[in-house]
C-alpha positions as CSV (number, residue, x, y, z in Angstrom):
1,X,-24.0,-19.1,-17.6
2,X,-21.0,-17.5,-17.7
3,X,-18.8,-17.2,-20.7
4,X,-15.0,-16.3,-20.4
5,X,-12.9,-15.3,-23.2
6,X,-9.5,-15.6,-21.7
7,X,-5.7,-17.3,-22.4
8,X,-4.0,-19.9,-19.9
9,X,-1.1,-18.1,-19.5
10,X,-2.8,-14.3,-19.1
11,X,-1.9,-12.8,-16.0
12,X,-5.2,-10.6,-16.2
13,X,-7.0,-14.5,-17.2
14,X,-5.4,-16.3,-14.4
15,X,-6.4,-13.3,-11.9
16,X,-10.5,-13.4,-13.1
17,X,-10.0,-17.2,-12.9
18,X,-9.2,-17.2,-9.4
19,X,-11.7,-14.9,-8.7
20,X,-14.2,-17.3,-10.0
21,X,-12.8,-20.0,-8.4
22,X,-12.2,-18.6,-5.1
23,X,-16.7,-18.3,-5.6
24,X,-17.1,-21.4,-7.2
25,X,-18.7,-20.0,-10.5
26,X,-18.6,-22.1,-13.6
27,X,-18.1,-20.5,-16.7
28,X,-17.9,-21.9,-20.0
29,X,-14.5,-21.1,-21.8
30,X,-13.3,-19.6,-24.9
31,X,-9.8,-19.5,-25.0
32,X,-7.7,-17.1,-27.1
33,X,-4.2,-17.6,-28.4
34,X,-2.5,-15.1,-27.7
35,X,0.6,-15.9,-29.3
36,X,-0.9,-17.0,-32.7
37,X,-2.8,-13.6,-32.7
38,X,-6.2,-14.4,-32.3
39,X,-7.0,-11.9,-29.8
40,X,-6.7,-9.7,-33.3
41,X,-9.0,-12.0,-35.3
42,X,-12.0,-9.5,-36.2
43,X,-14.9,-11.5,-34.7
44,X,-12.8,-11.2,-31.0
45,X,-12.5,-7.5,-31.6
46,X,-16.0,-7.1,-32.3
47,X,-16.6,-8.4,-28.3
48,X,-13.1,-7.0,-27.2
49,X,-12.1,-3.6,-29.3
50,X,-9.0,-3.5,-27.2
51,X,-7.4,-6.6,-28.4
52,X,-6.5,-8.2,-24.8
53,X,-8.2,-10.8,-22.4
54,X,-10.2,-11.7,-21.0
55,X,-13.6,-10.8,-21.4
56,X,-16.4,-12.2,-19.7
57,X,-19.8,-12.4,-20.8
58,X,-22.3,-12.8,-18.2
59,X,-26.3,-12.2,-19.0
60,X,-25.4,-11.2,-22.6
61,X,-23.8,-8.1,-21.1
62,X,-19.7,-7.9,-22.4
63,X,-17.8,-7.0,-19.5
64,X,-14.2,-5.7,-19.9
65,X,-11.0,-5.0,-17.9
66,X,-9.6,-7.4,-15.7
67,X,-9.6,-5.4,-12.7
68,X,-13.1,-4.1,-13.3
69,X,-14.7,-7.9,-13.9
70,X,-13.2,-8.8,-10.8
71,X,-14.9,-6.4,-9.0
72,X,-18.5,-6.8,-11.0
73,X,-17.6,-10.4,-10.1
74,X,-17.4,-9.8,-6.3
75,X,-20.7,-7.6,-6.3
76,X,-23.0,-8.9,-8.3
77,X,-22.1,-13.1,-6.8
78,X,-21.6,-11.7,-2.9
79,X,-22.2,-15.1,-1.4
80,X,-18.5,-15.1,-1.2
81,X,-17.3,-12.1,-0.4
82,X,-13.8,-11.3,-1.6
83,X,-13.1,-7.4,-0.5
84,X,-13.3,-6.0,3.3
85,X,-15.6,-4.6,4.9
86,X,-14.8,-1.3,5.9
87,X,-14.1,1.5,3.4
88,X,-11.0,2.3,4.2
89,X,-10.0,-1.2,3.7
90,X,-11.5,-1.6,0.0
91,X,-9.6,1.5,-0.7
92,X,-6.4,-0.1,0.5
93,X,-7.0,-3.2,-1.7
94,X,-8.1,-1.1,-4.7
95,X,-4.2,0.8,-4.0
96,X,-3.0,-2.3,-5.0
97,X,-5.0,-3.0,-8.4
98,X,-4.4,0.5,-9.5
99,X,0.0,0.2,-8.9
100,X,-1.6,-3.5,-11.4
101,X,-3.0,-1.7,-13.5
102,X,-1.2,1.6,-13.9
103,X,2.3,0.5,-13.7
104,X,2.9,-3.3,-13.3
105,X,0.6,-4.8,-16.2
106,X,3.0,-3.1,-18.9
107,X,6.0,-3.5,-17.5
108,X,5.3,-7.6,-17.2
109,X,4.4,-7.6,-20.6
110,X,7.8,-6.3,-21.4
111,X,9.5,-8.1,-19.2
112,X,7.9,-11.4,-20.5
113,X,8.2,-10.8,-23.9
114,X,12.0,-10.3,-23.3
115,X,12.4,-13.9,-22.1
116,X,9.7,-16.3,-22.3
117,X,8.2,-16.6,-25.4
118,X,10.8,-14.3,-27.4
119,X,12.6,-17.0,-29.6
120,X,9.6,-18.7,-30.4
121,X,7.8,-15.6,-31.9
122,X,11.5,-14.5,-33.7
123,X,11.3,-18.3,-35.2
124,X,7.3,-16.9,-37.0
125,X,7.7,-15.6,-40.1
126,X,9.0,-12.2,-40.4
127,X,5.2,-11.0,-42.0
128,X,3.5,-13.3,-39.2
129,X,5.5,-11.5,-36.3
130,X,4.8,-7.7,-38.1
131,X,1.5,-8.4,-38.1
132,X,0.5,-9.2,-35.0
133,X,3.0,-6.4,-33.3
134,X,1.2,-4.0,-35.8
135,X,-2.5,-5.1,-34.9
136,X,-1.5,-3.7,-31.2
137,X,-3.6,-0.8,-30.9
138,X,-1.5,1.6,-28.5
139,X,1.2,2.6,-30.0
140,X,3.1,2.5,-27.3
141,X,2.8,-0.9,-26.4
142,X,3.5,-1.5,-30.1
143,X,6.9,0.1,-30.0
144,X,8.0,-1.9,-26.4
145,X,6.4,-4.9,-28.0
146,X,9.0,-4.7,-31.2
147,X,11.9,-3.6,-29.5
148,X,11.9,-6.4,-26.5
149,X,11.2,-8.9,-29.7
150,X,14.4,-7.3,-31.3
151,X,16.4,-7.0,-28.6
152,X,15.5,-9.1,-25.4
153,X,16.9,-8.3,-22.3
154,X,19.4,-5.7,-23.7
155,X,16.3,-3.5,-24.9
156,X,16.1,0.0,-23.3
157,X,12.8,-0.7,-22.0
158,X,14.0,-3.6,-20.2
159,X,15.4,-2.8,-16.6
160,X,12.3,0.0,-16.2
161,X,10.3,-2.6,-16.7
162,X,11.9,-4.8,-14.4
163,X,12.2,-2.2,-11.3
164,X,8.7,-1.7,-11.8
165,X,8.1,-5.6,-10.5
166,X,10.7,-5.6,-8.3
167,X,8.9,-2.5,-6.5
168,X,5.8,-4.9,-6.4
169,X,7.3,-6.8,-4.3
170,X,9.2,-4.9,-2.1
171,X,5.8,-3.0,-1.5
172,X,3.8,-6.6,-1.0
173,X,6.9,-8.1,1.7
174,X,6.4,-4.7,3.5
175,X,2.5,-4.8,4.0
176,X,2.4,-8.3,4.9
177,X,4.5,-7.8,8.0
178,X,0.9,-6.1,9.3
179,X,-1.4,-8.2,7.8
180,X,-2.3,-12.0,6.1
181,X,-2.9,-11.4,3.3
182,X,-2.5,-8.4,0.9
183,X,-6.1,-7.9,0.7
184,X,-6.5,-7.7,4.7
185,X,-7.0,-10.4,7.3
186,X,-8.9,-13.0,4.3
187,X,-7.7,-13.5,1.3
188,X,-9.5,-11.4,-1.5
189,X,-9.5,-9.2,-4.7
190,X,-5.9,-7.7,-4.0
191,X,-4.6,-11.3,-3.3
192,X,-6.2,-12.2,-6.5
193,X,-4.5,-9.8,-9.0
194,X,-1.2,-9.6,-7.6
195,X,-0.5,-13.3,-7.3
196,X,-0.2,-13.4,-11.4
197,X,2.4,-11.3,-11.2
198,X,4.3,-12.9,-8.7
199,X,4.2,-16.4,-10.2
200,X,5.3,-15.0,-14.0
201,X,8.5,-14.0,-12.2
202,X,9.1,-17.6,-11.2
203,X,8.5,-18.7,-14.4
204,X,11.3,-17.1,-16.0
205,X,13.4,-18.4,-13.6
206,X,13.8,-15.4,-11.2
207,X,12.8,-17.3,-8.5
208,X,15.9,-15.8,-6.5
209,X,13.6,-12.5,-6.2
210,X,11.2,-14.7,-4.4
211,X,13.3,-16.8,-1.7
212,X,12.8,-16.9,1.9
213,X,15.7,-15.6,2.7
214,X,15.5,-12.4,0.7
215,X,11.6,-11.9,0.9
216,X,10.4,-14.0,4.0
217,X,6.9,-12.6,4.0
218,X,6.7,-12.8,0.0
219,X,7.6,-16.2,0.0
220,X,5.4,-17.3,2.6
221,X,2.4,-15.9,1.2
222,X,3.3,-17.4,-2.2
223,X,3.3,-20.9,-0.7
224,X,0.1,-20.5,1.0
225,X,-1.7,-18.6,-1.9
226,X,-0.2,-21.7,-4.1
227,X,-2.1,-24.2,-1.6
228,X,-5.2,-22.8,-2.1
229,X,-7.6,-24.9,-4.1
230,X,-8.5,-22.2,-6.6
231,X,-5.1,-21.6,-7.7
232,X,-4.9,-25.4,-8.7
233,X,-8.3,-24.6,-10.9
234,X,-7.8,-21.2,-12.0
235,X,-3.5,-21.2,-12.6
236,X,-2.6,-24.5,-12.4
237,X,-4.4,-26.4,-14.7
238,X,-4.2,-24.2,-16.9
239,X,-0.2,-24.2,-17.4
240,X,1.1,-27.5,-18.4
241,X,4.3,-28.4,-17.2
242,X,5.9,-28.3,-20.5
243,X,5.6,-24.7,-21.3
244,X,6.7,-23.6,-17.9
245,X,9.7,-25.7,-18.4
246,X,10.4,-23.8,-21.9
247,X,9.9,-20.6,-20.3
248,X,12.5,-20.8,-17.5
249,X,14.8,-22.6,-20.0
250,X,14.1,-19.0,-21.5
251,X,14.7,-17.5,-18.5
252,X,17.7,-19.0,-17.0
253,X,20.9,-18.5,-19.0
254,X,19.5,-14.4,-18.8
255,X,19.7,-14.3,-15.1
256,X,23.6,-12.9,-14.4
257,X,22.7,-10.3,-16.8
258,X,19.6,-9.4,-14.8
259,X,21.3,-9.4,-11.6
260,X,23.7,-7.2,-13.2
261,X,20.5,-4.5,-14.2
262,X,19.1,-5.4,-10.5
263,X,22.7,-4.6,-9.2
264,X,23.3,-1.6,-11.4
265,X,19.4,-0.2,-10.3
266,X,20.5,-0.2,-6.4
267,X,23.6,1.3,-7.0
């Protein structure tokens, strides 16, 4: 049996979750709030040092990194097979998790934390909020952490962060004019960890990044990975309809000022 450690609203959760849904592998869940903190709470650390989901436990062995379990995932359960064949295809869909990993993982972070759950955490108390920002281990990501906390959109982090999605997409509508999906002709491991990133876009309400008339491609691969019945059991159900609401509530009044960055970045 396999055991996942993991928070509904994770984009590195919801992209092991489709993974496992997309082979139809059960696991049984733990899930980790990571807005109370508990991804700091000392017995998680002792399975996860780096204080982040997911992990996934599989034959007693701890497996960790997102992009990593997806691909343990894919080899050792191959029924379903979820890169391509040929090499120089796998390296094409790995392109895509390292520009994840390298670049747009922490700039969603910031760019979430800016908007979506950013009044709710400044509403903890003041020793609540300190503590978990300080519990982060890189420092780095502690200091981004505080200062989109502080001061939202208008932190200095903020539009860097923001290009850095923005090129995710321009870089996804341009590959799909050759191909079906971002991972090749089937959807796969690429389709898998980008579609996260995508969707936390329309939940803070920047859904105008995503329309058909400004993205074409974009957008119709977002409707059809949507359709798909392991997005319903891996992102789905796992985001009730009420905190998606709150976040674009979040998100919306903030949108002339981020056309304004977006504007002030092409210029």
């Amino acid at each position: 049996m396999i055991d996942l450690y993991h928070f509904g609203f994770s984009t590195c959760s919801q992209k092991v979750r489709m993974v496992l849904a997309e082979k139809g592998l059960d696991f049984t869940s733990h899930e980790i709030d990571l807005l109370s903190g508990a991804q700091h709470d000392p017995a998680y650390v002792a399975l996860n040092p780096n204080h982040v989901v997911p992990t996934l436990v599989d034959g007693g062995r701890v497996f960790l990194e997102s992009t990593l379990i997806n691909e343990y995932l894919d080899e050792a359960y191959p029924e379903r097979p979820l890169m391509p064949e040929s090499a120089a295809d796998r390296h094409a869909a790995r392109m895509w998790t390292k520009l994840l990993d390298q670049r747009v993982h922490p700039a969603t972070g910031t760019v979430t934390f800016a908007l979506g759950p950013r009044n709710m955490i400044l509403q903890q108390p003041k020793e609540v909020r300190e503590s978990n920002i300080e519990a982060i281990p890189d420092p780095e990501a502690r200091k981004r952490r505080r200062s989109v906390i502080e001061h939202g959109v208008d932190a200095p982090e903020f539009a860097a962060a923001l290009a850095a999605m923005v090129e995710l997409l321009d870089r996804a509508e341009k590959a799909l004019a050759d191909q079906t999906w971002l991972t090749g002709s089937n959807f796969g491991l690429a389709d898998a960890a980008i579609i996260p990133y995508v969707l936390r876009l329309d939940h803070l309400a920047m859904q105008p990044l995503l329309g058909p008339t400004v993205r074409p491609r974009l957008s119709d691969w977002y409707q059809r990975t949507q359709l798909r019945p392991s997005f319903q059991l891996a992102i789905a159900e796992w985001a009730p309809a009420e905190v998606i609401d709150l976040m674009r509530a979040q998100g919306e009044p903030e949108w002339p000022k981020i056309e304004r960055i977006l504007a002030g970045a092409e210029g």
